[in-house]
N, C-alpha and C positions, 0 to 999 in steps of 0.2 A: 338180611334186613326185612320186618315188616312191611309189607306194604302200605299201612296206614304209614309210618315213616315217611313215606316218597310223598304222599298227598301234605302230609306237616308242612317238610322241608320244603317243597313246590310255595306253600304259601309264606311262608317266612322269610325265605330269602325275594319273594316277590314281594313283599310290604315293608322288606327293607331297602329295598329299590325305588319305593315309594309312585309302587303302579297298582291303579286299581284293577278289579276283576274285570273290568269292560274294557282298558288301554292294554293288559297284557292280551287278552283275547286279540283283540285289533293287527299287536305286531306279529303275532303268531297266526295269524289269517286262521281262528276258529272262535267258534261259540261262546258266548260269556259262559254259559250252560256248560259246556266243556271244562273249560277252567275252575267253574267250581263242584264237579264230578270228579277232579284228577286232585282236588284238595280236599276233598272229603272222603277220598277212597274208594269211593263208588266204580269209579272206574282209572286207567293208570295209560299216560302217555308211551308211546314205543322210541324207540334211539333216534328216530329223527325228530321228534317235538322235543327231543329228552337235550339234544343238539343244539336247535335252535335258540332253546332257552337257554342254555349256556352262554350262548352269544350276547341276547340279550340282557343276562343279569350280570352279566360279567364275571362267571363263575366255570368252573371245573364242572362236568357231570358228576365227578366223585363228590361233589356238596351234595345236589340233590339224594346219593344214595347213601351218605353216613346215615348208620343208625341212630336212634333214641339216645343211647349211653352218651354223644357227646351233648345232650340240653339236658337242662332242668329234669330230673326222673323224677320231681314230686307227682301223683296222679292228680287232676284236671275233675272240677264235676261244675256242671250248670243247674242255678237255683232260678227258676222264674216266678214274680209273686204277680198273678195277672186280675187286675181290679175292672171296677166299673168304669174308670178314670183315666189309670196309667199303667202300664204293663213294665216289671222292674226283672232287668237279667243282670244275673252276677256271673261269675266266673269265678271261682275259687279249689283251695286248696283243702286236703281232707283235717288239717288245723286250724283253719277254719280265715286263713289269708285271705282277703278279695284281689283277683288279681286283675280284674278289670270289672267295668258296668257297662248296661245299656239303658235308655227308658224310650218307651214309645206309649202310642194310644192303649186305649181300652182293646183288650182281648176276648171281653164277656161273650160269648156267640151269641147269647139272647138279647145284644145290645146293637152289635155289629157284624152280625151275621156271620157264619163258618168261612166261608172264602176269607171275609177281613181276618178274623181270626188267625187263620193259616198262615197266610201270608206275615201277619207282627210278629207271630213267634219263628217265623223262617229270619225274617229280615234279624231281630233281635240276638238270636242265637248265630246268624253269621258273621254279625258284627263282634260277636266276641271271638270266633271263632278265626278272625283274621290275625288276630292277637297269638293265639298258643296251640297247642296241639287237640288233636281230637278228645273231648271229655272221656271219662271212664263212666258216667252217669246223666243223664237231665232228668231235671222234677221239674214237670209243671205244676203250682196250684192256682188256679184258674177259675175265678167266679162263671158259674155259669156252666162249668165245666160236667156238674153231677144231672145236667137235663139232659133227656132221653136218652138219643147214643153217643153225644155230645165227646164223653171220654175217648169212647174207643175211634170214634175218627179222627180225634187229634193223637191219638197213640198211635196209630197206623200210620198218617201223613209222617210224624217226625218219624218212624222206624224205618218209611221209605227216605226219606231225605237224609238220617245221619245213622245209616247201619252198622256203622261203628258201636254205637252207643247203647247202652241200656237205658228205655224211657220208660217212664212213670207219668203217671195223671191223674191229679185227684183235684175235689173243690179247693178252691183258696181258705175253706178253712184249714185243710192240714197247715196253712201256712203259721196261725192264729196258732193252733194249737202247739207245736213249734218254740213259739214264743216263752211257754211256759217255764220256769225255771226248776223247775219238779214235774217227770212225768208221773202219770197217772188220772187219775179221774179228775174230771174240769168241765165246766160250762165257756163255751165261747159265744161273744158277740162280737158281731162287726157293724158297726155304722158307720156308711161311705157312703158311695152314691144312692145303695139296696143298706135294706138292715135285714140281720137272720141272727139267728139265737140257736148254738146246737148241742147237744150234750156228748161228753164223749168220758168210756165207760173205760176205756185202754184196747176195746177190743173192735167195739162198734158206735157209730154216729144216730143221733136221735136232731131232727131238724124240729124248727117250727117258726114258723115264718119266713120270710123271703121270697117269697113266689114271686113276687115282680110288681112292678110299678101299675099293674091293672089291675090287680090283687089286693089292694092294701099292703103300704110298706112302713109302718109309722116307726120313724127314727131314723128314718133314710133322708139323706142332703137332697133326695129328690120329691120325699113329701113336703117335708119344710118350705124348698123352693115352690113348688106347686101352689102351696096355701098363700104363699107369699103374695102368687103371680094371681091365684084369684081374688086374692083382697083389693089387687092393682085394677083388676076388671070390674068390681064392684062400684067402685071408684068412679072409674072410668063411665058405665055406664047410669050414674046417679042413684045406685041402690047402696049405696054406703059415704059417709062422710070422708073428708079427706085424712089420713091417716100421716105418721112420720115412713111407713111402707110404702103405702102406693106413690110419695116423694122422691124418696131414693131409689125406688124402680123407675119412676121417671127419669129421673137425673142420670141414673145409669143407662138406660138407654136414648135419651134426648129426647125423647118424645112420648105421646101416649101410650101405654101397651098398645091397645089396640089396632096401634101402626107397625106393629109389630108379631101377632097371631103367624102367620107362614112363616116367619123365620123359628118360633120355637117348636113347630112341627117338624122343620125340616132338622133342626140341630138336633132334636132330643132329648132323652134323661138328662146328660151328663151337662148340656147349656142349661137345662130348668134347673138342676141340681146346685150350679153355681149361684143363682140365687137366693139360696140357703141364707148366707152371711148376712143379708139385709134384713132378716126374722130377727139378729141377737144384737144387729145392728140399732135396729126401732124399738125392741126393748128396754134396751140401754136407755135412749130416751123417754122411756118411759111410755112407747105404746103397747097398751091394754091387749091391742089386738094380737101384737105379735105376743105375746105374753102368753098369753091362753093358749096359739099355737105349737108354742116351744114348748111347753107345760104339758100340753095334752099326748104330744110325741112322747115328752120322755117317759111318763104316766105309761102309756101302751106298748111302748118295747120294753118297759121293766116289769107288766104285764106279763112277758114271753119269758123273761128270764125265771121271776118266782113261779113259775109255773112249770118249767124244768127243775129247778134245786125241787118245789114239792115232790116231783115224780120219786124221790129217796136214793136214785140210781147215779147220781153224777158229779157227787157231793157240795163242798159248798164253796167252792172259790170257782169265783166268774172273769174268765180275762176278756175284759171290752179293748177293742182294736178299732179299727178303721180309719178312714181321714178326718169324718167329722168328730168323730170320739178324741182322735190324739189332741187334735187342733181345738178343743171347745170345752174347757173345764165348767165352762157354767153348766151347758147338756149334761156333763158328767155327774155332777153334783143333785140335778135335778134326777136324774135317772137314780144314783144313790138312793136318795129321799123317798122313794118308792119302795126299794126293794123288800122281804123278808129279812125279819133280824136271824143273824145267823151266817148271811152271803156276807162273803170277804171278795172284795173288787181289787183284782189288779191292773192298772194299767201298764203292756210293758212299754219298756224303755228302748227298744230298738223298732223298727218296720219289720213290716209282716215278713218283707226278703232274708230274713236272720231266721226266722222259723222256716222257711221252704229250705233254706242250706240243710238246717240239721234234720229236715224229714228228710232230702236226701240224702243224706248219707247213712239215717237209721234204715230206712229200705232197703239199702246198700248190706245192713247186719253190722254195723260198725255203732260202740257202744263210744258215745260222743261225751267226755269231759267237759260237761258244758263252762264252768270257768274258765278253762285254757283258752276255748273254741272263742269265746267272750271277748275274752284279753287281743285274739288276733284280728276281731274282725274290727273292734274298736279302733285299733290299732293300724289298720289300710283301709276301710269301709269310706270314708268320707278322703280319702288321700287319690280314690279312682273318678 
C-alpha cells in the first residue's frame, strides 16, 4: 500500500463518521495538526493511534490499510481561480467532472496581504480535500499573484503543506486565457474589482495596466465605485448639486457619506468596489454624471486593449472576463464602441474556474478535448 493511501483512507472513513478534524483530534487525545498531517501524508499514525481509531470509527484496521484499487482510480486535480473578490476551488476529474466546490474571500495578496492569502487557499483546498483523495495536481491563478515574489511563496507554502502534490502558480490570467476556445494568440481582459489587459503570444504574456487601485485602474468595479463615492462627497459637502448618485449612495447606506469615510477605509477595494452598481444604476435614470463616468472608463480600458491588438504580436480576438464585464452588457457594449475595427470580442460563457481546470491540466502535458471537457463540466459544475 502507498502510504498516501492510509492518509485517504484515515480521512474518508472519518467524514463518513461524520467527525470533524477538531472532534476526532479530541477522542484520540492529539493535535487537530496531527490529524491533518496523517491525512495528507505528511506524516502516518503507528498501531496504537492506528487501534484506537478503529475503535472509534468502528472499523477493522484492515479498512484503514486497503489500497487505492478498492475507490474510484479516476486521478484527482484542484483548479483555483483566486480574484479581487472571491477565491473559487474545484476539484475535478482529468474529463473534466467537478467533483466537488469551495468559494471564500479575496486571495489577491496585494489586497489582503500574504498570511490572508495562505491561509484561503489552505482552508479552500482542505475543504475539498475532505471529500477525496490526495490531488495528482493544483493550479493556482491568482490575481496578484505575478507581484514581486508573490508566486514563489505561495508555491513553497502549498508544497509544504500538500507534498503529495505537484503545484503550479501563475496570474489569474492564465485563468482568462483558459477560457479560450482556440488556443493560440489572444488578448485578455478582465474587469472585476482591478482591470488589466495582457497579450499572450502562446509563449509569453505582455501586461499593461493593472498596477492597482493607486495607479490608475480605469474599468475596474473599484474606479467606477470610487467616482461614484466622490460625486456622493461633492454633494455632501456643497460643491456639486444633488445627483440620482449621491441619492442611492445615501439610501444605501442611510445616511450621508460623510458618516461613513472610516468605514470605507477600513473595508477597502473590494466594499468601494461594490458601489460600482449605483454608476449604471443613475445612468439608467438618466444621470449625466454617472454617464460620463461609465463612458469615460470604458473609453480608457478599450484605450489598453487597441493599444495591444496595434502592437501586431497578439492578434485580433480579445476575450473580456471578469465580474463586472460578465454581469454588465451595457460596459461591454460601450467598451465595443471604442475599440479598432478588426478586434473580435468574445465574451466566454463559463467562469474563469473552467480556464484554471484546463491550465491545469495542459501543465500537467495533457492535450485537453476541449468539447468533451465542456460537455462534463456543464454537466456536474452547477450540481456541486
Amino acid at each position: 500500500m502507498q502510504p498516501k493511501d492510509l492518509g485517504k483512507n484515515i480521512r474518508e472513513l472519518r467524514v463518513a463518521k461524520k467527525l470533524t478534524q477538531q472532534e476526532f483530534a479530541e477522542l484520540l487525545i492529539v493535535a487537530p495538526q496531527t490529524i491533518s498531517k496523517w491525512e495528507r501524508g505528511v506524516s502516518y499514525p503507528d498501531v496504537f493511534y492506528l487501534q484506537k481509531m478503529s475503535k472509534i470509527l468502528d472499523v477493522s484496521i484492515l479498512e484503514f490499510l486497503e489500497d487505492d484499487e478498492k475507490h474510484d482510480e479516476a486521478d484527482y486535480y484542484i483548479a483555483i481561480d483566486g480574484g479581487g473578490t472571491k477565491t473559487e476551488f474545484v476539484l475535478f476529474k482529468e474529463d473534466g467532472e467537478v467533483a466537488s466546490r469551495a468559494l471564500y474571500g479575496t486571495s489577491n495578496p496585494n489586497l489582503c496581504g500574504m498570511k490572508t492569502t495562505l491561509s484561503i487557499l489552505q482552508k479552500g483546498i482542505d475543504n475539498l480535500l475532505s471529500l477525496k483523495k490526495t490531488p495528482k495536481r493544483i493550479f493556482a491563478g491568482i490575481a496578484g499573484a505575478a507581484s514581486g515574489n508573490h508566486k514563489e511563496t505561495i508555491r513553497l507554502f502549498l508544497k509544504r503543506t500538500y507534498p503529495l502534490c505537484k503545484i503550479n502558480i501563475d496570474s489569474d490570467i492564465k485563468n482568462i486565457i483558459g477560457l479560450a476556445h482556440e488556443n493560440g494568440k489572444c488578448i485578455t481582459a478582465i474587469m472585476g474589482t482591478g482591470a488589466v489587459v495582457y497579450g499572450w503570444n502562446g509563449t509569453d504574456l505582455k501586461r499593461v495596466g493593472g498596477w492597482g487601485y493607486l495607479f490608475g485602474d480605469k474599468g475596474s468595479g473599484f474606479d467606477i465605485g470610487r467616482e461614484v463615492l466622490i460625486a456622493a462627497y461633492a454633494y455632501g459637502d456643497g460643491l456639486a448639486p444633488s445627483s440620482e448618485m449621491s441619492r442611492l449612495v445615501e439610501e444605501r447606506l442611510g445616511g450621508p457619506v460623510s458618516d461613513y469615510t472610516s468605514e470605507f477605509y477600513s473595508k477597502g477595494q473590494s466594499y468601494i468596489a461594490s458601489f460600482c452598481p449605483i454608476a449604471f444604476e443613475a445612468m439608467a435614470a438618466g444621470d449625466k454624471l454617472a454617464e460620463e463616468i461609465i463612458k469615460n472608463n470604458a473609453a480608457q480600458f478599450a484605450n489598453k486593449i487597441n493599444h495591444m491588438y496595434r502592437l501586431g504580436e497578439y492578434g485580433n480576438r480579445v476575450i473580456i472576463s471578469g465580474g463586472l464585464a460578465m454581469h454588465n452588457e451595457t460596459l461591454i457594449e460601450l467598451v465595443k464602441e471604442e475599440l479598432d475595427k478588426g478586434i473580435i470580442v468574445e465574451i466566454p460563457t463559463y467562469p474563469p474556474i473552467f480556464g484554471a481546470m484546463r491550465s491545469c491540466l495542459e501543465l500537467g502535458g495533457a492535450d485537453v478535448d476541449y468539447d468533451a471537457f465542456e460537455a462534463k463540466f456543464v454537466e456536474s459544475y452547477n450540481q456541486k
